[in-house]
C-alpha positions in Angstrom: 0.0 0.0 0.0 1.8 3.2 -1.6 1.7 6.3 0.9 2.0 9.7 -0.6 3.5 12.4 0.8 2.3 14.3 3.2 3.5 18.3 4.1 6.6 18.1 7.0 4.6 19.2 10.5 6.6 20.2 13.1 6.5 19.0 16.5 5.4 21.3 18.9 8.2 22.7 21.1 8.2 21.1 24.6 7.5 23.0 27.1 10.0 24.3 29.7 9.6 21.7 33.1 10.1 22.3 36.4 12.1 20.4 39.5 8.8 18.3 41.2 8.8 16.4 44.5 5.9 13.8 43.2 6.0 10.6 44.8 7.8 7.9 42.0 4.9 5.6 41.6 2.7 4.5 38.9 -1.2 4.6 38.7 -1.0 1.0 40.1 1.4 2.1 43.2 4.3 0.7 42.2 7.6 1.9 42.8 9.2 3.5 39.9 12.9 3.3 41.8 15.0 0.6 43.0 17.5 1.0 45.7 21.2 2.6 44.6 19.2 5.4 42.1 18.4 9.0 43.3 15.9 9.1 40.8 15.1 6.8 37.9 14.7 10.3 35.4 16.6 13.2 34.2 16.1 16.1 32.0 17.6 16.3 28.9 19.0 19.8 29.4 18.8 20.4 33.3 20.5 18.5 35.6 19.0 19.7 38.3 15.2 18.2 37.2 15.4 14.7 38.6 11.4 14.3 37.9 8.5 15.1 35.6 6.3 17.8 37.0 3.4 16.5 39.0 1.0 14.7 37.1 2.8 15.1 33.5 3.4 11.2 33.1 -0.8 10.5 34.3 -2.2 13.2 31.4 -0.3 11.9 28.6 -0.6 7.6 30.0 -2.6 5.7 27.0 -3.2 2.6 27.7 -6.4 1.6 25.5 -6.4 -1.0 22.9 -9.5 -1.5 20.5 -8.0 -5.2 20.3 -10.0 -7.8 21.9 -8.5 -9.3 25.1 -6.3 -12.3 25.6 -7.0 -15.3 27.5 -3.4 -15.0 28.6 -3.3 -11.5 29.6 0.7 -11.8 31.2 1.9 -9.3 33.9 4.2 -7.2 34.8 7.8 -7.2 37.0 10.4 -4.7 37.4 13.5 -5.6 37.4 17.3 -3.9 37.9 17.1 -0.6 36.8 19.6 0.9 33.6 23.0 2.3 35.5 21.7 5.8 34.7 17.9 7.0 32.6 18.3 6.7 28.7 16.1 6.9 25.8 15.9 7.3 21.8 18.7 4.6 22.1 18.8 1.3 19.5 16.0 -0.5 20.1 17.8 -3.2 22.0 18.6 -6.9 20.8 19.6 -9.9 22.5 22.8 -11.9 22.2 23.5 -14.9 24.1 20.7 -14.7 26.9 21.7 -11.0 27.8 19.9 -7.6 26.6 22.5 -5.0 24.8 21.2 -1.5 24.6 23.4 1.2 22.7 23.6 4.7 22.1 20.7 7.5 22.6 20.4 10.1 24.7 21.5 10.3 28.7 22.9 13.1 31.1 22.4 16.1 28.9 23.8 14.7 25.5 22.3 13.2 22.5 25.7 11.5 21.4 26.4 9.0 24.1 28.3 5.9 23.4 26.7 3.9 25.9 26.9 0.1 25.6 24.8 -1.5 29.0 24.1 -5.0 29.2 21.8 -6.8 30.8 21.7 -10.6 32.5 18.5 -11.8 33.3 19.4 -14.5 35.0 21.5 -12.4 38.0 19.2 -9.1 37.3 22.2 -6.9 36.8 23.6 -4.6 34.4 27.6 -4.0 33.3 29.2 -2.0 30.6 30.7 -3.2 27.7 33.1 -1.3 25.1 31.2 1.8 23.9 30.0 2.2 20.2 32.9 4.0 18.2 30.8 7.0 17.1 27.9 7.8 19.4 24.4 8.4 18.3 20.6 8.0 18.9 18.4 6.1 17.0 20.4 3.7 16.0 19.6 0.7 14.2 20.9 -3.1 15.8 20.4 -6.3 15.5 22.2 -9.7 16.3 23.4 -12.1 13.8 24.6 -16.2 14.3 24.1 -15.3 18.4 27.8 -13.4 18.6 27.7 -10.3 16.1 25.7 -7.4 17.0 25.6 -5.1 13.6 24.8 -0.9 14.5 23.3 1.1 11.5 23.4 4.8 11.0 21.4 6.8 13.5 21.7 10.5 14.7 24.0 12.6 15.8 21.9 16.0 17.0 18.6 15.3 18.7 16.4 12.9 16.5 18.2 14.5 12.9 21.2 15.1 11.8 21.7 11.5 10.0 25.3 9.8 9.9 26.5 6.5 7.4 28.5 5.2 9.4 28.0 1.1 10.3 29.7 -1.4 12.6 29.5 -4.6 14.0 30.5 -5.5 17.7 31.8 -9.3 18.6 30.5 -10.2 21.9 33.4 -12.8 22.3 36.2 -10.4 21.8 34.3 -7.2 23.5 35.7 -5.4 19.9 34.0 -3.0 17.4 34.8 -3.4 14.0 33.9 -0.6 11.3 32.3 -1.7 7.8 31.2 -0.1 5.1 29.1 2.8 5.6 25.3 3.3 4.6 25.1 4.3 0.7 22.3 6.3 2.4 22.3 8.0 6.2 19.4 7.4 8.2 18.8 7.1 11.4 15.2 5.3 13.0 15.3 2.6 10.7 14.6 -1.1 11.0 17.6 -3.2 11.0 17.1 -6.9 11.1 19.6 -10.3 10.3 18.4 -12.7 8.1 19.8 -16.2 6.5 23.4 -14.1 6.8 22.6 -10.7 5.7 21.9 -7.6 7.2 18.5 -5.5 6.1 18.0 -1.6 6.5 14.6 -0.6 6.3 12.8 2.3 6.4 14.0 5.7 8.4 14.6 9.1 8.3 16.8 11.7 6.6 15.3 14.8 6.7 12.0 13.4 6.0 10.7 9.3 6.3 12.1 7.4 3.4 10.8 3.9 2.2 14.8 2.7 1.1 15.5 -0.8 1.4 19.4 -1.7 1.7 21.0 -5.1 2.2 24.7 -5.6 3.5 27.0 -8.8 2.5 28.9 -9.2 5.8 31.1 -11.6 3.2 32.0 -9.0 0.8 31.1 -5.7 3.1 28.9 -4.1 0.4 25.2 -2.8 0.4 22.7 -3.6 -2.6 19.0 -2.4 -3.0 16.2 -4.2 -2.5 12.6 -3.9 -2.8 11.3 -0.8 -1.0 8.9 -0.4 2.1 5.6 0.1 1.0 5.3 3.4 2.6 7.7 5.6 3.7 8.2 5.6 7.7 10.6 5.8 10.3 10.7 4.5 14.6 8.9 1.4 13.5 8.8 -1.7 15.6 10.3 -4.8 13.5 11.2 -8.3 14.1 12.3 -11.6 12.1 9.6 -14.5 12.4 9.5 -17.7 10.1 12.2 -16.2 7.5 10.0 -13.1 7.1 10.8 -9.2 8.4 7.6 -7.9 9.6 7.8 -4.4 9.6 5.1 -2.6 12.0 4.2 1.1 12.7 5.8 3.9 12.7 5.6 7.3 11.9 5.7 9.5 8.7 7.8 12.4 9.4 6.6 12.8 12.9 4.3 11.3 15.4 1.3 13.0 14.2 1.5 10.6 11.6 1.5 7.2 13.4 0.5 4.8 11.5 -0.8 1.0 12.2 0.6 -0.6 9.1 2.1 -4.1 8.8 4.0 -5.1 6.4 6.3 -8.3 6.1 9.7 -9.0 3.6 10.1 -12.3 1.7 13.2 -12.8 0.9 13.2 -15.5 -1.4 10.4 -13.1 -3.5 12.2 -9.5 -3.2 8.8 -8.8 -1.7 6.4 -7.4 0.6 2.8 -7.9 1.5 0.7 -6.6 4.0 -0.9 -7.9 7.2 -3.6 -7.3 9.9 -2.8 -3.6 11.0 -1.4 -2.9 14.7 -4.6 -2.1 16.9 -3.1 1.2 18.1 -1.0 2.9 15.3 2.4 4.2 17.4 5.8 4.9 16.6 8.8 4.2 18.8 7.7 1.4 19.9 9.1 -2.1 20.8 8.5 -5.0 19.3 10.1 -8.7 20.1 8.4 -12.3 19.3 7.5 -14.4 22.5 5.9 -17.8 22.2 5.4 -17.5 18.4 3.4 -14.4 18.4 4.9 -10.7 17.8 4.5 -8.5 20.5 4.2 -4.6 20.5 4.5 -2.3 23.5 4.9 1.3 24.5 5.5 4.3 21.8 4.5 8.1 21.6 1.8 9.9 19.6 0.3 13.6 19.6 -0.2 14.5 23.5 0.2 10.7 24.4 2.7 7.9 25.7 1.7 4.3 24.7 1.1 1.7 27.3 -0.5 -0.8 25.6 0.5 -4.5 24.9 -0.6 -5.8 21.5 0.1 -9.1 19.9 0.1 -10.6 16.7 -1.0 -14.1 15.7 0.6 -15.2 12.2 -1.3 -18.2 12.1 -4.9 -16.3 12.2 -3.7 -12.9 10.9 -5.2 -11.2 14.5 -4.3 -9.2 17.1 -5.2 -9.1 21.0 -4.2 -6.9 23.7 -2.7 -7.9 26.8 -1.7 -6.5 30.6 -0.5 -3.0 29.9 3.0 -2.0 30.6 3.2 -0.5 34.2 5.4 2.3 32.8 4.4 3.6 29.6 7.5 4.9 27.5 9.0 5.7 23.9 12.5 5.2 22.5 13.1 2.5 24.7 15.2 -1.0 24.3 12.9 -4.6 24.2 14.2 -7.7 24.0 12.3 -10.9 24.7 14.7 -14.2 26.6 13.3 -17.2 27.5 9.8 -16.6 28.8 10.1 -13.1 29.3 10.0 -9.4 27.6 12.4 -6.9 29.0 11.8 -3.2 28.7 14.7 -1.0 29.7 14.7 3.0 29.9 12.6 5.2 27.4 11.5 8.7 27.3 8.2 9.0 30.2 6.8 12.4 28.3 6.2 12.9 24.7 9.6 14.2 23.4 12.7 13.8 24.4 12.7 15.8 27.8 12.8 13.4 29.9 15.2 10.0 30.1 14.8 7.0 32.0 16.0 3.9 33.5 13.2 1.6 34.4 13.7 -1.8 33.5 10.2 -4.3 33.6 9.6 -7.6 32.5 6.4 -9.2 31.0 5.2 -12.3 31.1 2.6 -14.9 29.7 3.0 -17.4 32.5 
């Protein structure tokens, strides 16, 4: 389905935010801290705002789906928070049973090199060697369980696009440059398949519908079929030798957009699928006990809580247990039986970081 294209809309400037004392807790009374963090926010450009202003995160929390409900609806646990609040980082991707989230923004830059790791399995975080040029919005994903591949992103707040790709070895704790993007663009979808590495989607100045391929065996990119519809901070996973590309935005959050659409890569083709319930962009999206599940994300005046899932077999969605924390720009992973969902901006924009960390659940 071809998308024409629409006049740019700019965001509205966030508003300036002041220090607040409101208790850290969601509408469910849940803590929103764990133990060794002052606070689990900041402010992009003020250190001294450790929290939203009272009430901010309750007007813009969305947690509606129009999808019908589950008979497994899952819940909710948090878990060890990030070492310090992040957001608009790489989506996240899992490498041997851990949880690697790079780049984005944290303590007053938009650049940062960051590299945490998470272990589910001892619910604690360490630091591995930084990204070579730091960035948000970058793409990653993890290839033959050992090589995680980093694509583009930006390097001013959510423009500013950069070419330059590498690939981290999780054996040797080493980045390696390769050759850069024939095209920069940041928020795109970056997924491994059957030994290559697929670009998708993004941004330049505006959303672009580019579709680029590298040969880790001869480190060159080559074109492939296009998106069909040009969007960027879409949610995206691998499932049955098929990308399924879902959401997103065109040019900015006012134009979210539900779409599904899924890569064959035997045909050089795409075709389209049951739309997301609750069109969103910056989003996660990870597959958990066959079924692709989407979470958080922003939109006009709103952040996303809402826990959709997709059944390939039947071409439907359901909703599940909302996320306790709604958020945007964050890293998801699913491991084992679980989804993890680290850090992600609280308010709509990039104001405010964070390092929450929760972990959902069918069983």
């Amino acid at each position: 389905m071809s998308l024409s294209r629409r006049a740019f809309v700019r965001a509205a400037a966030a508003a300036a935010l002041a220090p607040a004392s409101a208790l850290a807790q969601d509408r469910q009374g849940a803590p929103m801290a764990h133990a060794g963090h002052e606070s689990p926010y900041a402010h992009l450009f003020n250190p001294e705002i450790k929290e939203p202003p009272p009430g901010a995160m309750e007007a813009v929390r969305f947690t509606y789906s129009p999808a019908p409900a589950s008979a497994r609806m899952g819940r909710w646990e948090p878990r060890a928070n990030l070492p310090i609040p992040r957001s608009e980082m790489a989506w996240a991707t899992a490498c041997r049973g851990k949880m690697h989230v790079i780049g984005g923004y944290g303590i007053q830059r938009v650049d940062r090199p960051y590299h945490h790791v998470y272990d589910p399995a001892a619910d604690r975080w360490e630091e591995r060697a930084p990204v070579p040029l730091g960035a948000n919005h970058i793409g990653v994903d993890t290839m033959d369980d050992r090589y995680i591949y980093a694509i583009g992103g930006f390097i001013e707040q959510n423009r500013a696009p950069h070419s330059q790709c590498f690939v981290y070895d999780v054996e040797t704790d080493k980045w390696t440059r390769i050759a850069p993007l024939p095209n920069p663009r940041g928020a795109c979808a970056v997924s491994c398949l059957n030994g290559l590495v697929h670009c998708i989607g993004g941004r330049d100045v505006r959303s672009v519908d580019t579709h680029e391929v590298y040969d880790p065996k001869t480190d060159k990119w080559t074109r492939r079929a296009p998106l069909p519809g040009m969007r960027d901070h879409v949610g995206n996973v691998v499932l049955d030798g098929r990308i399924h590309v879902i959401g997103g935005r065109k040019d900015t959050f006012d134009f979210n957009t539900g779409l599904h659409h899924v890569y064959d890569p035997q045909q050089d083709s795409w075709s389209q699928r049951a739309p997301m319930p609750t069109p969103r962009s910056g989003h996660g999206a990870v597959v958990l006990d066959g079924r692709i599940f989407t979470m958080g994300g922003e939109g006009t005046r709103r952040i996303f809580g809402q826990v959709e899932s997709y059944d390939p077999k039947s071409d439907s969605w359901e909703h599940h247990t909302p996320m306790r924390t709604p958020r945007h720009g964050l890293g998801a992973v699913a491991i084992g039986s679980w989804i993890y969902v680290a850090g992600g901006g609280v308010l709509v924009g990039g104001a405010f970081q964070s390092s929450i960390n929760e972990a959902f659940t069918l069983g």
